[in-house]
C-alpha positions as CSV (number, residue, x, y, z in Angstrom):
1,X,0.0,0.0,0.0
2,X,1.3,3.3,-1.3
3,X,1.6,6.4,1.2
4,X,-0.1,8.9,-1.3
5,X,1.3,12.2,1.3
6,X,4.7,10.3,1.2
7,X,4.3,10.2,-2.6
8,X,3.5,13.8,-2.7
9,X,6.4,15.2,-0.3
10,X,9.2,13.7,-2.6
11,X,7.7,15.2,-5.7
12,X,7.8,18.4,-3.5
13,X,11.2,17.8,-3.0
14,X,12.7,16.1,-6.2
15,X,10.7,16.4,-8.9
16,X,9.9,12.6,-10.1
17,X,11.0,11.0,-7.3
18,X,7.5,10.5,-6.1
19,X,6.7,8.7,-9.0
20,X,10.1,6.2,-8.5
21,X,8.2,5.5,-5.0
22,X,5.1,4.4,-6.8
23,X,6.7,2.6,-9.3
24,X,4.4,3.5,-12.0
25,X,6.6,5.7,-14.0
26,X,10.3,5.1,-13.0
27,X,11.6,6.4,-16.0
28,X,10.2,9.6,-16.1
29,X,11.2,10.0,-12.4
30,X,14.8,9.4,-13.0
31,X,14.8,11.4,-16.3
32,X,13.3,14.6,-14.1
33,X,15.5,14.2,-11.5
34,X,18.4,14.9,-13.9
35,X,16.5,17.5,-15.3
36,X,15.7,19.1,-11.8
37,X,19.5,18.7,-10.8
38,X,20.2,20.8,-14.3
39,X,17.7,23.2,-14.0
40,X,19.1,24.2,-10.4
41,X,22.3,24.7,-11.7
42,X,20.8,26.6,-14.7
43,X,18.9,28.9,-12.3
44,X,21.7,29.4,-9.5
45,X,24.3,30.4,-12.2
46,X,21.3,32.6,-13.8
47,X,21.4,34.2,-10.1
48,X,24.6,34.5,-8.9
49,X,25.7,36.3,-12.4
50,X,22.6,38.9,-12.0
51,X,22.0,38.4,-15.4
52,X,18.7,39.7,-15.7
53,X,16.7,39.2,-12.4
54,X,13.4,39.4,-13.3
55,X,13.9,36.7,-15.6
56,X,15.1,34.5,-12.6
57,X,11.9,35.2,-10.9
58,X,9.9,34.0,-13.6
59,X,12.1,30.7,-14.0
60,X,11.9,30.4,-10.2
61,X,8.2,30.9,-10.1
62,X,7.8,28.6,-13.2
63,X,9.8,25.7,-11.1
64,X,7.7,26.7,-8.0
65,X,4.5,25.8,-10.0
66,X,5.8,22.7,-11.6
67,X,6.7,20.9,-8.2
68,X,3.6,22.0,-7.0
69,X,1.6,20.5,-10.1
70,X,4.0,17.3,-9.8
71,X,3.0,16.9,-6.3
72,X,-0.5,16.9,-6.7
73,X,-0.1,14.3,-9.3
74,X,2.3,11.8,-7.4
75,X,-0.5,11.9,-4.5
76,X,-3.4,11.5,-6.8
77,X,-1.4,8.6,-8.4
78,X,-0.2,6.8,-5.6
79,X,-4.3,7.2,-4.2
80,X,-5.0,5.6,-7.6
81,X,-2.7,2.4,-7.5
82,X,-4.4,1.8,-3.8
83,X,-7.6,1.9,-4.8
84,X,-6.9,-0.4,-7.6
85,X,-5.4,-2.8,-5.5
C-alpha cells in the first residue's frame, strides 16, 4: 500500500522521485530528476551572475508551480494504485 502524502512530499522535494516511489513511472522519475539537478544549476548560475533578475523570478516561479503541479499528481497517483489494489 502506497503512502499517497509520502508520494506527494518527494515530488515536492525532487521532482519525479515520487513517481520512482510508486513505481508506476520510474523512468520519467529518474529522467526529471536529472532535469531538476540541471535546472538548479541553470537557475543558480542565472542568479549568482545577475543576469537579468526578473527573468530568474519568472524561472523560479515557473519551477515553484511545476513541483507543486507534480506533487499533486504523485498523491493522486499513488491514491489511484491503492484503490486499484
Amino acid at each position: 500500500m502506497k503512502k499517497p502524502w509520502l508520494a506527494a512530499i518527494l515530488n515536492l522535494l525532487f521532482f519525479g522521485a515520487g513517481y520512482i516511489y510508486n513505481g508506476k513511472r520510474v523512468w520519467l522519475g529518474v529522467a526529471m530528476i536529472v532535469s531538476w539537478i540541471l535546472i538548479r544549476i541553470g537557475e543558480i548560475s542565472i542568479y549568482l551572475t545577475d543576469l537579468v533578475f526578473h527573468k530568474w523570478l519568472v524561472l523560479f516561479i515557473g519551477i515553484i508551480v511545476m513541483q507543486l503541479s507534480l506533487t499533486v499528481d504523485a498523491y493522486n497517483e499513488a491514491k489511484a494504485i491503492n484503490n486499484s489494489k
